[in-house]
Structures are given as C-alpha cells and as structure tokens.
TILOKE-382323 format. One record per residue (C-alpha): residue number from 1; x, y, z. Coordinates in steps of 0.25 Angstrom, whole numbers. Layout:
+-----+-------+-------+-------+
: num :  east : north :    up :
+-----+-------+-------+-------+
: NUM :     X :     Y :     Z :
...
+-----+-------+-------+-------+
***
This chain:
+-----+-------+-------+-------+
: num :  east : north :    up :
+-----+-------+-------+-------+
:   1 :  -119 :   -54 :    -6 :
:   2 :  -123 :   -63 :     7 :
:   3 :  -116 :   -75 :     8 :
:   4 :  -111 :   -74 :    -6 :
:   5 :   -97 :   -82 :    -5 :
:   6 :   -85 :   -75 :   -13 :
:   7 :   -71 :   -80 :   -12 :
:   8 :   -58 :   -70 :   -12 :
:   9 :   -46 :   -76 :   -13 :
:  10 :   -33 :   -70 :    -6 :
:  11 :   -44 :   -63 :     3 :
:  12 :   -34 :   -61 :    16 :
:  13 :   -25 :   -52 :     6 :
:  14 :   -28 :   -36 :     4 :
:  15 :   -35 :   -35 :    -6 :
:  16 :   -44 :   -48 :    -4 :
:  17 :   -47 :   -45 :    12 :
:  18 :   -52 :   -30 :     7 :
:  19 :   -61 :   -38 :    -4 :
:  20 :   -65 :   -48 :     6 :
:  21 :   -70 :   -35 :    15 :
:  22 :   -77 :   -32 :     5 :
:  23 :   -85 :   -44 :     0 :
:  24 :   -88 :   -46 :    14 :
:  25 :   -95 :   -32 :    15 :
:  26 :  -103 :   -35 :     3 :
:  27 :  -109 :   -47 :    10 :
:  28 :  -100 :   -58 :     3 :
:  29 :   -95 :   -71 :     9 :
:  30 :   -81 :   -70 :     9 :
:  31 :   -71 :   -83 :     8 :
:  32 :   -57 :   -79 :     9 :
:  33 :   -46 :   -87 :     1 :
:  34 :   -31 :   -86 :     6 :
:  35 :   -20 :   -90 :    10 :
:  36 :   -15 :   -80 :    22 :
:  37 :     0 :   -79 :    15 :
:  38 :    -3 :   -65 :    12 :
:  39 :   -17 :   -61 :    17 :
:  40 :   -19 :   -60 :    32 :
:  41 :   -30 :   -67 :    39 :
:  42 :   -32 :   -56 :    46 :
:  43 :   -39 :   -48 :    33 :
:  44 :   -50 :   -58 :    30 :
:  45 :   -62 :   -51 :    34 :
:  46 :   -68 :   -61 :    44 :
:  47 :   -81 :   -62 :    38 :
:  48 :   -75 :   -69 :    25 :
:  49 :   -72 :   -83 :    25 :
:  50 :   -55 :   -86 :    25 :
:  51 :   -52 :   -98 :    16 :
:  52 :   -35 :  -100 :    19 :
:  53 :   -32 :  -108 :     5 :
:  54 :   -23 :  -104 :    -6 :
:  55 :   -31 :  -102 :   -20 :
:  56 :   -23 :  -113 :   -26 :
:  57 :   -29 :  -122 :   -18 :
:  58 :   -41 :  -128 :   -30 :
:  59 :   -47 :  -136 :   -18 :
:  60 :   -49 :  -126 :    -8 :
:  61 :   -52 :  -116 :   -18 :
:  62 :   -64 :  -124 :   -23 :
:  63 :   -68 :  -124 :   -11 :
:  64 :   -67 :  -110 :    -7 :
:  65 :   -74 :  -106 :   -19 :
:  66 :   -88 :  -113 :   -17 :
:  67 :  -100 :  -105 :   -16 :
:  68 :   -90 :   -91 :   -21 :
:  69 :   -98 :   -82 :   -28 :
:  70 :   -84 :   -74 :   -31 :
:  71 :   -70 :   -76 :   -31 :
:  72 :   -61 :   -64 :   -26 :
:  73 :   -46 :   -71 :   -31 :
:  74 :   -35 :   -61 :   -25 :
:  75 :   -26 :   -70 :   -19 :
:  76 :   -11 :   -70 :   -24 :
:  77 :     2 :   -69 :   -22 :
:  78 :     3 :   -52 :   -26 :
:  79 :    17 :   -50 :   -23 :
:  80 :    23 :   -46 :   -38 :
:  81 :    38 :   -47 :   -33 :
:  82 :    34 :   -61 :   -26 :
:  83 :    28 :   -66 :   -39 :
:  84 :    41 :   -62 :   -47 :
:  85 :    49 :   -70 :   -38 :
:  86 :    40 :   -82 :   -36 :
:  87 :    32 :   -82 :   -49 :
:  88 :    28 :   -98 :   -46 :
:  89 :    23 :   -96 :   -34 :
:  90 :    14 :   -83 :   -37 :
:  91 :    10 :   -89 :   -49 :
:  92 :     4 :  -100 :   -42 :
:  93 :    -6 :   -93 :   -33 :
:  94 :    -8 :   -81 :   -42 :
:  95 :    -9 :   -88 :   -55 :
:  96 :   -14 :  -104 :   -51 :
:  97 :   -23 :   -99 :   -39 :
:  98 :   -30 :   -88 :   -46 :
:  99 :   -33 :   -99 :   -57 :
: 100 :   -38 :  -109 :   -45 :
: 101 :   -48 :   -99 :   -41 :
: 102 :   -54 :   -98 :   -56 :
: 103 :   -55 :  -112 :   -55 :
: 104 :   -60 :  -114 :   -42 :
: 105 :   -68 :  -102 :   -44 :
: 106 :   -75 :  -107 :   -58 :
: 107 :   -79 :  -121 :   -52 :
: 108 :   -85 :  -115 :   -40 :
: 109 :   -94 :  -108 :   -48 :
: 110 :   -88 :   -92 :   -44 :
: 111 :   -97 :   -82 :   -50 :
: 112 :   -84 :   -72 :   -52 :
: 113 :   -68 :   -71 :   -50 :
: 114 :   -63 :   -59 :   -46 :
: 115 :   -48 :   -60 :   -49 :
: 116 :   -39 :   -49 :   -42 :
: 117 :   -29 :   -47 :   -54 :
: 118 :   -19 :   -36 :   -53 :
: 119 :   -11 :   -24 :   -59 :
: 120 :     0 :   -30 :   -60 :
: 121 :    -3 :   -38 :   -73 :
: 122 :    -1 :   -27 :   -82 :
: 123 :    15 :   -25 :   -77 :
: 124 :    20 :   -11 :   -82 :
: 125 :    12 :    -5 :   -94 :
: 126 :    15 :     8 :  -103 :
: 127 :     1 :    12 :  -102 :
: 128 :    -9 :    19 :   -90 :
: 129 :   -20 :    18 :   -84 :
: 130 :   -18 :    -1 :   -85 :
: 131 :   -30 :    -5 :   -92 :
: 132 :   -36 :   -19 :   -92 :
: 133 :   -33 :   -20 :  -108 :
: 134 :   -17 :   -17 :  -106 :
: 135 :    -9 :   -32 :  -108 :
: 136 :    -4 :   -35 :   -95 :
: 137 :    10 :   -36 :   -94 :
: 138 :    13 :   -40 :   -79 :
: 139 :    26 :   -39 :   -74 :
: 140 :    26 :   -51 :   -63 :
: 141 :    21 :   -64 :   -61 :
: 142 :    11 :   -58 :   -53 :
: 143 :     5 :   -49 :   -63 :
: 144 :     6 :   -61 :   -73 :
: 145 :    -3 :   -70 :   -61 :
: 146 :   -12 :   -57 :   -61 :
: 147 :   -14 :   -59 :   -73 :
: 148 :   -14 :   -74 :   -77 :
: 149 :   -26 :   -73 :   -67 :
: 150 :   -34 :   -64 :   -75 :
: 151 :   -34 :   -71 :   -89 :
: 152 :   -37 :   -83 :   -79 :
: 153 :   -49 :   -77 :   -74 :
: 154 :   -52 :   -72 :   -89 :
: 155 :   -52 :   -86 :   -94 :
: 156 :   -60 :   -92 :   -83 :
: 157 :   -69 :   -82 :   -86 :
: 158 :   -69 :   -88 :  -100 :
: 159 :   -68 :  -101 :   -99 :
: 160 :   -77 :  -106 :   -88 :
: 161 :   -86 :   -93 :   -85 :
: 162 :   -80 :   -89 :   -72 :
: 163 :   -82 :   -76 :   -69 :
: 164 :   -68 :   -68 :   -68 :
: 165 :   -64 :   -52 :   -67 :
: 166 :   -50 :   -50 :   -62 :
: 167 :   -47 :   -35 :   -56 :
: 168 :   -33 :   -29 :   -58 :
: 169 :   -29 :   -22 :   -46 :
: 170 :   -22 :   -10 :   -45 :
: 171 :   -12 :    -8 :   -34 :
: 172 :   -22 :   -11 :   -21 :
: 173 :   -18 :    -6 :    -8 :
: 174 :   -29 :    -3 :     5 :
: 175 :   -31 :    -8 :    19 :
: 176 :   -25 :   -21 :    21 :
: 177 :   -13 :   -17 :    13 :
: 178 :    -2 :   -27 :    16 :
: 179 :    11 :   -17 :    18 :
: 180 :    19 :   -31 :    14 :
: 181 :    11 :   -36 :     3 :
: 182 :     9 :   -37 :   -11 :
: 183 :    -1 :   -25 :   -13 :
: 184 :    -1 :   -12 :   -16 :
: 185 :    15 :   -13 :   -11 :
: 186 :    20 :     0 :   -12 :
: 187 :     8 :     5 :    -3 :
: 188 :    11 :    -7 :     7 :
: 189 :    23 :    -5 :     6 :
: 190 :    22 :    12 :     8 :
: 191 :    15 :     8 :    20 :
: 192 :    23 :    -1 :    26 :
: 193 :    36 :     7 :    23 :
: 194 :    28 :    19 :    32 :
: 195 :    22 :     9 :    41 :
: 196 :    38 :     7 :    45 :
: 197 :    41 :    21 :    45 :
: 198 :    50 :    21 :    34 :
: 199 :    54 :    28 :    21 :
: 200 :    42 :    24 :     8 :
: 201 :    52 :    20 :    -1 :
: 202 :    48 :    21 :   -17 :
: 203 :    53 :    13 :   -29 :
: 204 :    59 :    21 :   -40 :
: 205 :    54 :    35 :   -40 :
: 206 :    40 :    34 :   -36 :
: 207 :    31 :    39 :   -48 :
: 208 :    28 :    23 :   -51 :
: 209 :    12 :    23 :   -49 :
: 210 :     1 :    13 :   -44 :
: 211 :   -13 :    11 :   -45 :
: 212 :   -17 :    10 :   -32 :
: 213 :   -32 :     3 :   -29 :
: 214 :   -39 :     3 :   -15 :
: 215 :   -40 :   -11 :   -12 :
: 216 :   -57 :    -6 :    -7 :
: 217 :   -58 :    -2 :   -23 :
: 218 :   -52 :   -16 :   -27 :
: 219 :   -63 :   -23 :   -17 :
: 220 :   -74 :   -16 :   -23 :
: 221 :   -68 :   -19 :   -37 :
: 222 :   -68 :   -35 :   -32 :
: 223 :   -82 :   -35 :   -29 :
: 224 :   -87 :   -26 :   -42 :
: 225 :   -81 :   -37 :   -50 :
: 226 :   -86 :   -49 :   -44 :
: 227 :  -100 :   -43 :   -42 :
: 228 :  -101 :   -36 :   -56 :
: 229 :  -108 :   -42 :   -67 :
: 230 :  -100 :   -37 :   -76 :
: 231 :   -86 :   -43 :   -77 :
: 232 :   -83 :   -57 :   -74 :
: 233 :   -77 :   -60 :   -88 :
: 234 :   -62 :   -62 :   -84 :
: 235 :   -61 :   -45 :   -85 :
: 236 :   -49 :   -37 :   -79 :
: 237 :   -50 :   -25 :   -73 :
: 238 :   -41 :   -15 :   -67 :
: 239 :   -42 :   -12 :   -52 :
: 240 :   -35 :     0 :   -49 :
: 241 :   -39 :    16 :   -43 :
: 242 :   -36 :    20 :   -58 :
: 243 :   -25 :    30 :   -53 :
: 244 :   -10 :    28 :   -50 :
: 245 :    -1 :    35 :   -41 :
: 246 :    13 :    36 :   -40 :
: 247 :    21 :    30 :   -28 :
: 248 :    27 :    42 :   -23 :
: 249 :    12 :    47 :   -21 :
: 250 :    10 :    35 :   -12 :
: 251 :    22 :    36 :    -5 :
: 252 :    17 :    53 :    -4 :
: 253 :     4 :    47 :     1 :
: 254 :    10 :    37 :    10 :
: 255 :    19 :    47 :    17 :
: 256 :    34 :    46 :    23 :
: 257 :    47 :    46 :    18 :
: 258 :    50 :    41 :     4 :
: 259 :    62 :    34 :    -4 :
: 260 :    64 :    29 :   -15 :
: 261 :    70 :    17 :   -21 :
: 262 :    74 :    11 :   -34 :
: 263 :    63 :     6 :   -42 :
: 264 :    59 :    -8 :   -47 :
: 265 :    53 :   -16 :   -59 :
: 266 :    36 :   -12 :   -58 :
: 267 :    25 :    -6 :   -65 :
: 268 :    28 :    10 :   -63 :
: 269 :    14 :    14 :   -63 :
: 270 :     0 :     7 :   -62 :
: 271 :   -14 :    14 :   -67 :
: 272 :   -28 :     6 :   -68 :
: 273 :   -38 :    12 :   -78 :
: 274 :   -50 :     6 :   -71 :
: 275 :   -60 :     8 :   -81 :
: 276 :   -64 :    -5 :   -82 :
: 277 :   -66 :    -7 :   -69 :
: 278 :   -75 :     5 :   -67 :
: 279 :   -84 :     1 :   -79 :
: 280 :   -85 :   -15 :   -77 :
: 281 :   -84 :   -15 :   -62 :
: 282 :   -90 :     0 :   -58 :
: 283 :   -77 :     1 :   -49 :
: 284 :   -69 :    14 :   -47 :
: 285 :   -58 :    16 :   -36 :
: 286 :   -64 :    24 :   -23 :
: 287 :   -51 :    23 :   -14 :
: 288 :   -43 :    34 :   -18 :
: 289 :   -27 :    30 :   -16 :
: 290 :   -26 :    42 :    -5 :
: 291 :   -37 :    37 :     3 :
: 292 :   -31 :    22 :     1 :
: 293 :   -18 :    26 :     6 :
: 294 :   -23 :    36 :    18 :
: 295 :   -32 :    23 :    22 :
: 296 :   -18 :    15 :    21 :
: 297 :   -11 :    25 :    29 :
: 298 :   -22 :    26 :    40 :
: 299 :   -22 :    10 :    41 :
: 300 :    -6 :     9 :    42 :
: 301 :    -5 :    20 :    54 :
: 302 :     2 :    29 :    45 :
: 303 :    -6 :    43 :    45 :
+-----+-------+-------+-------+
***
C-alpha cells in the first residue's frame, strides 16, 4: 500500500481518526478532509495529510482528490435532533456534499467510494434482526440524507462507473468517544453523566435496545470494502455487532446510580443481521460490547 494516496472525508471526527489510524498502519497515504467544526485537530494521526476544506467546496475538492486511489466520505452533520430543527442546513452538507464527492471523486478517476451511511434510515421497523432488503423508513432529515446518499452512490455506480459501496452503521462507540457528540449518545452521554459524578438518567423504562458496533470493527469493515473485489456496485450493507442490548444493561455495565425519566419519540430497539456483510466482505464483529465498554471505562478514569 506505499504511497498509495486515499482520501477520508470528516477524518478529524471519531470514527474517521480511528479509520485514518488504520489506513496509516496498512502503509496508505492519508489526506484528511475537514472542517474542525466538530473533529479535533488534535485526533488526526500526524502521519496523514490534514486538508482544512469543507466537502462542498467543488474546487478544493478536485483538488484534494487527485492521484486518490479511495474515497473514505464520513463527514456530516450526525446530530439527528440538529437535523430536525435545521433540515436546510444539514441537508446541505449531508445531501449536496456527499453528492460533490461522487462528482469530484468520478472526474478524478477514484477507483472506489466508500460511503459511511447509517442505521438511522430504516427509522422504526416491526421486524428484527434490520436487513438491507427491508424499505427504509427513516424517521428524520438525517436518516432521509443517509439515505438520499446511498441511492446517490448507487446511481453513480450506474451511470458513470464509479465504484461505490456504502456501509450502514450500527450504533458505533470506542476510543475517541466525544461524551457531547452525535455518536453513540447514550454511551457518551453515560459516561459523562459518571465522568460528573452524578445519577445515569434513563429514558422511558430502559428495555429500548441498540446494536452497539466497536468503531476497531467499523475500521476493518472500511478497508474490506474498498480493498474487496467484490462489491463496488452501489451495495448496502449493514455494519453492526449482530447483537442488541437493552439500555438498562448498559446503564448495569456502566455502574452508579440510576433514574429514570420520561421517554421520547425513537426507534425502541435496533438489531443488524450481518449476513451480508460476512459473506460479501469476510467481516464479523471481534469487539465484544463488555470489553468496548471496560476499554471506555478504563480511558474515562472510571474503574
């Protein structure tokens, strides 16, 4: 992989700092893309190349993309609640910037795009484990951008033979962990609620259950797709650990005092099957959600 270039977009963010980690280990040459709104300067690996442009800039964009063998696109704005009350503005850089980087990606000659899609798009379904063939049904603007992105990327795919696979993440959460941002919130949000000493508070009565997926599983899973042979057809595939667990055995697992609180308008459980996933990208989950949330607890002074 020695000087191969490879771009990831919202690469000062948690999830894309881990992934940059990791390209960088595998010998890739990493250009970062973002903006420092969210993602902290202080998380790009100094090894990578730090590119402070926003991805709906088509110029800077171009440019950046030259010589790129892949195209990592993570950055957007993840806050589901920030994206009900300001759907123009999300829609903007979630929607109109992932479409920049297909554009920009397709006239530079990218061999893949690796498109960090989301859970979120199939809102609140009857039916367990989620599968990739269920009709998505999200349940905010932010689901709905997930999801514009991914028939983007199919039809990019389709129509001028760019490379595309987006992955559907389930609930990530690992070191780097923002306590105040947009993923994996309840963890963050246990964590920082312990962090301060006081009382895990619970919405509604607890038994609510997420997917919960290492964000070291979600890395490996990045570079399977862009280096597999395989996919690149505009596919969807699910991201998750392929178990769920309820909110009061985090809160169990977290430790401290717990109270509860009314409950509000969300998805009462999430579950990946990630058949797909094992048999197109020979991924399967190796974080188990214990270990995650002792590594957590370890990193947050909290054992």
């Amino acid at each position: 992989m020695a000087n191969e270039k490879v771009v990831v977009t919202g690469g000062a963010g948690f999830i894309g700092s881990n992934l940059v980690d990791g390209l960088i280990e595998k010998g890739y040459e990493v250009h970062v893309v973002d903006t420092l709104v969210s993602g902290k300067k202080e998380n790009v690996n100094p090894k990578a190349i730090l590119h402070e442009k926003d991805i709906r800039n088509a110029v800077d964009m171009a440019e950046v993309m030259k010589g790129a063998k892949y195209v990592f696109h993570l950055a957007a704005v993840p806050r589901v609640q920030f994206s009900i009350e300001n759907p123009i503005e999300t829609h903007d850089v979630n929607v109109t910037g992932t479409l920049n980087i297909l554009k920009s990606a397709k006239d530079a000659g990218v061999k893949k795009v690796v498109f960090s899609a989301s859970s979120s798009a199939y809102g609140d379904q009857n039916i367990m484990p989620l599968n990739e063939v269920m009709l998505a049904h999200p349940m905010s603007p932010y689901g709905l951008h997930k999801q514009i992105g991914e028939l983007y990327c199919r039809l990019f795919s389709e129509i001028y033979n760019l490379p595309t696979v987006s992955l559907r993440y389930f609930n990530v959460y690992g070191p780097r962990l923002d306590p105040a941002g947009a993923y994996a919130l309840v963890i963050g949000l246990f964590l920082r609620l312990r962090t301060e000493g006081k009382p895990i508070t619970i919405t509604g009565d607890g038994t609510q259950t997420r997917d919960f997926t290492h964000v070291r599983d979600v890395v490996r899973a990045n570079i399977l797709a862009a280096e597999s042979e395989i996919v690149g057809k505009g596919e969807v595939i699910n991201i998750g650990a392929g178990k769920n667990c309820t909110i009061n055995r985090l809160a169990e697992l977290m430790g401290g005092e717990v109270i509860h609180i009314a409950p509000r308008l969300e998805p009462h459980d999430t579950l990946a099957d990630n058949s797909l996933a094992r048999k197109l990208l020979n991924w399967e989950p190796m974080v188990s959600f214990e270990d995650g949330i002792a590594e957590l607890k370890k990193l947050f002074n909290l054992v």
